[in-house]
C-alpha positions in Angstrom: -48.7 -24.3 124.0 -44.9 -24.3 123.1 -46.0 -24.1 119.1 -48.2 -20.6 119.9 -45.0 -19.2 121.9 -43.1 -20.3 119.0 -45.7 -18.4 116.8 -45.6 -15.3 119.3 -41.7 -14.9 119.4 -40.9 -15.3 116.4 -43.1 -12.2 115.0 -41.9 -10.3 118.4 -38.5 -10.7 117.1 -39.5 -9.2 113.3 -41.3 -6.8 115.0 -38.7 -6.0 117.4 -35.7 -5.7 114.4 -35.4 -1.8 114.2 -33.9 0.5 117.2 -36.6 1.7 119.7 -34.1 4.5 120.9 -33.5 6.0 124.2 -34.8 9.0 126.6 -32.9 11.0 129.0 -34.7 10.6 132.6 -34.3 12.3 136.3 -33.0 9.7 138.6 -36.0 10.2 140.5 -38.0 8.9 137.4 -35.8 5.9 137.0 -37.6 3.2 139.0 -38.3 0.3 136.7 -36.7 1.5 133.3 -34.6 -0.1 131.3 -31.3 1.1 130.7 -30.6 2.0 126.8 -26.5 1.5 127.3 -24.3 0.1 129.6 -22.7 2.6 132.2 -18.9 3.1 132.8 -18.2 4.5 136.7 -17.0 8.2 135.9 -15.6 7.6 140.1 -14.7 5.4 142.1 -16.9 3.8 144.3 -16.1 4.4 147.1 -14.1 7.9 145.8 -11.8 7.4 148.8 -10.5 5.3 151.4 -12.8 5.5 154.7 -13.6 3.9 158.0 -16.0 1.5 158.0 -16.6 1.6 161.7 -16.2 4.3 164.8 -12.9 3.4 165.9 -9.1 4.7 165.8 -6.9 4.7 162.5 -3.3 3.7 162.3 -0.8 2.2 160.4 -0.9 -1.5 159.6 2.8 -1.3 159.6 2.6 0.0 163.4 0.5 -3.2 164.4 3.0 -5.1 166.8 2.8 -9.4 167.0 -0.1 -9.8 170.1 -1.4 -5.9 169.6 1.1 -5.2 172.6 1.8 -2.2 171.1 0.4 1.4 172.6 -0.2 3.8 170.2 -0.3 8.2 171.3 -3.5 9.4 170.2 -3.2 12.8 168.0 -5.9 15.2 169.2 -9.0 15.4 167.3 -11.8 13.6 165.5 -11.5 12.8 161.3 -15.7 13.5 160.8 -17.6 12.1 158.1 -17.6 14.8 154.9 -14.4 16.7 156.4 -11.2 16.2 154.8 -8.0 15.4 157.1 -6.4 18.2 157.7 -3.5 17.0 159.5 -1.0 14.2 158.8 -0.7 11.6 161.4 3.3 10.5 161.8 4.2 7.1 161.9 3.6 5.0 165.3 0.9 7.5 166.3 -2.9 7.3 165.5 -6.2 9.4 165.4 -9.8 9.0 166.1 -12.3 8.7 163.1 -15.7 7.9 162.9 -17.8 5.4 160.5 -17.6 6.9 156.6 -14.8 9.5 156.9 -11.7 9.7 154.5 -8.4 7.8 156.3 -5.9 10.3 156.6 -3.2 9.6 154.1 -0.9 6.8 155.1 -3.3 5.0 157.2 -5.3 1.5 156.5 -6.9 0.0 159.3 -9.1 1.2 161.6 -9.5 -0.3 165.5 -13.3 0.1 166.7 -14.1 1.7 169.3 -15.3 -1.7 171.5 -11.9 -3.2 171.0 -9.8 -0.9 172.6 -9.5 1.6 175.3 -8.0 4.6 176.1 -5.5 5.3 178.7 -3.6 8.6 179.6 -3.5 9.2 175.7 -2.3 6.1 174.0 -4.9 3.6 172.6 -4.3 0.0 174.0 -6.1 -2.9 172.1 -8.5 -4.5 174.7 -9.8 -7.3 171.9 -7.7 -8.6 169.3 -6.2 -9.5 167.2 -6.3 -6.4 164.9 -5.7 -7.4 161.2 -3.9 -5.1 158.7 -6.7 -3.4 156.7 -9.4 -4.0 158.7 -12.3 -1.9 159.0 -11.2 0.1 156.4 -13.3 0.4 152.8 -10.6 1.0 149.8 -10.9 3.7 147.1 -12.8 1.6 144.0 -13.1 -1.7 145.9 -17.2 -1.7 145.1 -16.8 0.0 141.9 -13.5 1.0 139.8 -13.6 3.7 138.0 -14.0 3.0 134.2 -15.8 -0.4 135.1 -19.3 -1.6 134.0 -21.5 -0.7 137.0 -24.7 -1.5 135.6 -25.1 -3.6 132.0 -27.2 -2.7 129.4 -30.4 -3.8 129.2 -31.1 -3.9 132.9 -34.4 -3.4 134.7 -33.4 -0.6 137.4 -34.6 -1.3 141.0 -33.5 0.6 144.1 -30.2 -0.9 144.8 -29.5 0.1 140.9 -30.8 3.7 141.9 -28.8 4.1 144.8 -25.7 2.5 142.8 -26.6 5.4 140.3 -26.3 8.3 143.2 -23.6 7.0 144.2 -21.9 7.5 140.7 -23.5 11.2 140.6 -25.9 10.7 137.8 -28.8 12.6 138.4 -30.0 11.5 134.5 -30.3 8.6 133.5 -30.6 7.0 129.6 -33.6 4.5 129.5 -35.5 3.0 126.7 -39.0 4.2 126.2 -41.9 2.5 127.4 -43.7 -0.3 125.3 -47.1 1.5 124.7 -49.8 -0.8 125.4 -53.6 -0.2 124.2 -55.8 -1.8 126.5 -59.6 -2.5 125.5 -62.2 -5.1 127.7 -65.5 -5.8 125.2 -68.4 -7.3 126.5 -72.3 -6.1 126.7 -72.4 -7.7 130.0 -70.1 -5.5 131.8 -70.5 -2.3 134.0 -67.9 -0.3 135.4 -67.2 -0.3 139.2 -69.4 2.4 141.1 -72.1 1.8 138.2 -75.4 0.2 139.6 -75.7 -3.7 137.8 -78.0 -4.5 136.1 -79.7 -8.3 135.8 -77.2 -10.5 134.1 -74.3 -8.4 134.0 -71.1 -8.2 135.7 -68.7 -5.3 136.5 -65.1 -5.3 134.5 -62.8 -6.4 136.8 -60.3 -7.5 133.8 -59.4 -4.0 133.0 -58.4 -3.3 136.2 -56.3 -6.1 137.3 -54.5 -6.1 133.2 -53.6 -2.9 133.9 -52.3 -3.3 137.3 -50.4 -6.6 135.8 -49.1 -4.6 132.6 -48.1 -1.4 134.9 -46.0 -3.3 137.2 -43.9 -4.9 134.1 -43.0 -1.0 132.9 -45.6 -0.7 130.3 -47.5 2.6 129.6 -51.1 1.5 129.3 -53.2 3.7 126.7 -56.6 2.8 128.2 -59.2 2.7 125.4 -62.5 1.6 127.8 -65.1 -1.4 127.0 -66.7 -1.6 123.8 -69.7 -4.0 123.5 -70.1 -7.0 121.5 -70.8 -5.1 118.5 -68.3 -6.1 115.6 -68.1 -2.6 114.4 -67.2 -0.8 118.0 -64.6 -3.1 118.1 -63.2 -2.7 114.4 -63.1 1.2 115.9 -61.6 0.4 119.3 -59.1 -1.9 117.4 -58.4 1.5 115.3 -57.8 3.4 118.4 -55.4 1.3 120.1 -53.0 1.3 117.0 -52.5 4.7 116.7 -49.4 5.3 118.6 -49.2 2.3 120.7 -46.6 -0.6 120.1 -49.3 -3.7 121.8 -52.5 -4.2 122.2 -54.5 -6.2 124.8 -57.9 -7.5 124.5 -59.8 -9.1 127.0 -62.7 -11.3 126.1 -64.9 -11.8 122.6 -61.6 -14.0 121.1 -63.2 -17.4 121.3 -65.8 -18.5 118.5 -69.3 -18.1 120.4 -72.1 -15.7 118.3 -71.3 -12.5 120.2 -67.1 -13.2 119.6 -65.7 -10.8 116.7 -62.2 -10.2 117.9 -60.9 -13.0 115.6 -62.6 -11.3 112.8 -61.5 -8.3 112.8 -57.6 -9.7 113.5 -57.8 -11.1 110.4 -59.9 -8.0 108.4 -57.0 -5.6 109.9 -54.1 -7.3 109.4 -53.5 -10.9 110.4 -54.7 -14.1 112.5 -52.1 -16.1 113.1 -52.9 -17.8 116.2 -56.3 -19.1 117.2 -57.1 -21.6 120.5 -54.2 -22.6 122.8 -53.7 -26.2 124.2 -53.5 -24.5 127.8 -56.2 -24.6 130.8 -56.6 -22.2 131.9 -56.8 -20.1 128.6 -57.8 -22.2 125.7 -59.6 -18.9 124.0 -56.2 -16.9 123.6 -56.0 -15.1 119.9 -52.8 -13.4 118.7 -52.1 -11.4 115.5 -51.0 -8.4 114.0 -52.9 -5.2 112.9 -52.3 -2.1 111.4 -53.5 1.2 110.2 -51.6 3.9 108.3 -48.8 3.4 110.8 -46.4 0.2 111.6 -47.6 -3.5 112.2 -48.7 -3.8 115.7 -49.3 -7.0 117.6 -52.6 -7.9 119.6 -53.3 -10.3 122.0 -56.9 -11.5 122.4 -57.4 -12.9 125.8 -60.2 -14.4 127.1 -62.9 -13.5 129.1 -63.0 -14.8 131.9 -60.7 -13.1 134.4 -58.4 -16.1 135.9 -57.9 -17.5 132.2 -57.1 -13.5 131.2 -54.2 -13.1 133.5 -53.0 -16.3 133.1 -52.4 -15.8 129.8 -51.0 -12.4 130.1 -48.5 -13.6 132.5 -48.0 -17.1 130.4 -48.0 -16.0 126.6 -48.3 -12.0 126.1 -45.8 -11.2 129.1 -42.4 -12.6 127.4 -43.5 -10.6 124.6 -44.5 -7.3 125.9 -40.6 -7.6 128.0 -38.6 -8.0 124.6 -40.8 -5.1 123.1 -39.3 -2.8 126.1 -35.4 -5.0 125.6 -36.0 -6.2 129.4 -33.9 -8.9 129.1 -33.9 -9.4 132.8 -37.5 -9.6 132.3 -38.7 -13.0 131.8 -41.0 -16.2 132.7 -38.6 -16.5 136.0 -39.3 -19.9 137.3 -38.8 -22.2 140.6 -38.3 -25.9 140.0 -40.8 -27.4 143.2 -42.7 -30.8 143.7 -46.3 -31.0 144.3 -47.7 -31.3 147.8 -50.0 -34.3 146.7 -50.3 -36.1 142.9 -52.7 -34.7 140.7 -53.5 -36.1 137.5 -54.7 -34.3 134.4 -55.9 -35.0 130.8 -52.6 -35.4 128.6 -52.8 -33.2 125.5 -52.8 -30.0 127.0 -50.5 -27.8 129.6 -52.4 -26.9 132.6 -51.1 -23.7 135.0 -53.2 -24.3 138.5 -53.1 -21.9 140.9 -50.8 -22.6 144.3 -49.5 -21.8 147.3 -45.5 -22.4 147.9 -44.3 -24.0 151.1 -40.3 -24.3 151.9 -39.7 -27.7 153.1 -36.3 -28.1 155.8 -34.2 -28.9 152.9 -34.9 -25.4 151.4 -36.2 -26.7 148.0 -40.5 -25.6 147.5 -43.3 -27.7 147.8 -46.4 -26.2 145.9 -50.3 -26.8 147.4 -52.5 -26.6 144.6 -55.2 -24.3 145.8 -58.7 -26.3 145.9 -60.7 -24.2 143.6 -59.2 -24.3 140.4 -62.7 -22.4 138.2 -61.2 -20.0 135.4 -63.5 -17.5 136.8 -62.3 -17.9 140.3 -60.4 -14.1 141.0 -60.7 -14.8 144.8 -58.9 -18.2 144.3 -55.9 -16.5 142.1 -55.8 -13.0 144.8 -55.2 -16.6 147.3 -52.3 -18.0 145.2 -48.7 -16.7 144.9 -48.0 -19.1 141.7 -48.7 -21.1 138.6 -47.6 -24.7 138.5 -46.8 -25.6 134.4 -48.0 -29.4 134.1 -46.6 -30.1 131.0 -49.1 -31.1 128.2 -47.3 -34.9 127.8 -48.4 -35.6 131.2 -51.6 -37.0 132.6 -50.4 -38.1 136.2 -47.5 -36.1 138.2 -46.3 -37.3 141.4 -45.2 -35.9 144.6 -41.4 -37.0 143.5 -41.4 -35.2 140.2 -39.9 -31.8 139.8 -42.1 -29.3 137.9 -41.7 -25.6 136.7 -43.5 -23.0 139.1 -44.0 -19.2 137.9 -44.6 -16.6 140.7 -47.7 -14.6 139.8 -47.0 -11.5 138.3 -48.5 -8.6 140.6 -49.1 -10.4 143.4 -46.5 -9.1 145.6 
């Protein structure tokens, strides 16, 4: 397996050479973009000094050994989005609530539980108060002119938020990676359709898509073409036009009715055929082109546990460096196996798992009893892929191994 991801990367990274460029998107549209450039904080985050809790601000120069001290209240409340009017003299304090500006002068705020007050003057009831507390500084989550997010970076909702914050209601993404997906059988029916004897409905379409969505790619979706060599020279034709990957599911082992292999190699190139993996033995990969640029197309198999595996295992770190998600990758845990399990040495197996935290914190994967490569229900049961490596026949309960969460599965 580590020679075809070898193979894969290394024509990503040809293919990958030249600039993909950038689009300008609403903030609102931002969700699981990547962004094209790093982004300096035109503000500072926070813009001003505030309270960070209901409470009275003073002085930390008026705070006396023991908070003995009594300070006069000044009348009023310093709200939330109103600017202090008033300046607050020395020795004397005023009562703020959570997120409004400090009045100039003032650092530390006393909450409201910790203190009590009496004929006018603020007396600390629970102590000690420390200089500074309780108040958030101008810039001490962001300065302004610093990095706040790094190029390159998948945005999530703390990013978005980070974003508002900084008052960019644009944003400057990278596009997409345009993804062609095709299924091919003569077997399969579409859900809703009645089923006829010996067929099955095309659940791989569906669940690719879902898989390929929720890693940021724009899925062109070109249907299922049947196991006719020349539908799928012509569905082959569709997907490059304008897309930057395609995905195939099925028809790219070497059985009589298999003719993705073929036409790999009539429409560009075959460069990888059969992968030392369970499941997913029948995984193609090549290129293909038509009167446009060199696209690359991954030929999964069939059979829908061995289909997704793949896509997660082999076609995933490739789709994330065709969008530059370099946060994207095969993110791994590093668990030990609930029982031993042995396995035939030669090839790397990925079965599916459950992960259990044991008291010490580290993860403990159950391998799932049915481990068929057509078993959906079993993988929809899993929330990971243990990697036993191919030089292994017989892992123990004591041995560390990689564990990948399954991509989609919540």
């Amino acid at each position: 397996m580590a020679e075809a991801l070898v193979i894969i990367s290394a024509t990503l990274r040809d293919l990958c050479a030249q600039d993909p460029g950038h689009e300008r998107v609403p903030l609102s549209a931002a969700q699981g973009r990547v962004l094209a450039a790093e982004l300096r904080a035109p503000l500072a985050l926070p813009p001003h000094d505030n309270a960070a809790m209901d409470g009275y601000a003073l002085r930390s120069t008026d705070l006396a050994p023991g908070d003995s001290t009594a300070w006069p209240v000044m009348a009023g409340t310093v709200l939330a989005g109103v600017s202090p009017s008033r300046a607050v003299p020395p020795g004397h304090c005023v009562r703020i609530m959570t997120g409004a500006a400090m009045p100039d002068g003032l650092d530390t705020v006393v909450p409201l539980e910790s203190c009590d007050l009496i004929d006018g003057y603020l007396h600390v009831t629970r102590g000690p108060v420390m200089p500074g507390a309780n108040c958030r500084r101008r810039g001490e989550d962001v300065a302004q002119g610093a990095v706040a997010l790094p190029a390159g970076r998948r945005l999530r909702a703390a990013d978005l938020g980070v974003l508002a914050s900084l008052s960019c209601a644009h944003v400057e993404v990278l596009p997409r990676p345009r993804v062609a997906l095709l299924s091919t059988g003569d077997e399969l029916r579409q859900p809703g359709q009645p089923l006829d004897a010996g067929c099955i409905y095309d659940s791989n379409r569906f669940a690719l898509r879902a898989v390929l969505e929720g890693c940021g790619a724009d899925v062109v979706d070109l249907g299922c073409v049947g196991d006719d060599a020349q539908a799928l020279w012509q569905g082959l034709a569709d997907g490059v036009m304008g897309a930057d990957a395609i995905v195939a599911s099925a028809s790219a082992s070497h059985g009589d009715a298999d003719h993705l292999a073929a036409a790999v190699s009539g429409m560009g190139g075959l460069l990888l055929q059969g992968v030392r993996m369970r499941p997913g033995k029948p995984f193609c990969f090549g290129t293909v082109h038509g009167n446009g640029p060199v696209v690359p197309i991954f030929g999964l198999p069939g059979n829908p546990v061995a289909a997704l595996v793949c896509l997660q295992v082999l076609a995933g770190p490739a789709l994330a460096a065709l969008a530059s998600d370099r946060f994207w990758s095969r993110r791994s845990l590093r668990v030990r196996l609930a029982e031993p399990v042995s396995k035939r040495s030669g090839r790397t197996e990925f079965p599916r798992a459950r992960l259990l935290q044991a008291a010490d914190g580290t993860y403990v994967a159950k391998l799932l009893a049915e481990q068929g490569s057509a078993s959906l229900r079993s993988l929809a049961e899993a929330d990971a892929l243990v990697c036993l490596p191919e030089s292994t026949s017989l892992i123990d309960t004591r041995q560390w191994v990689d564990a990948y969460p399954i991509l989609g599965a919540g």
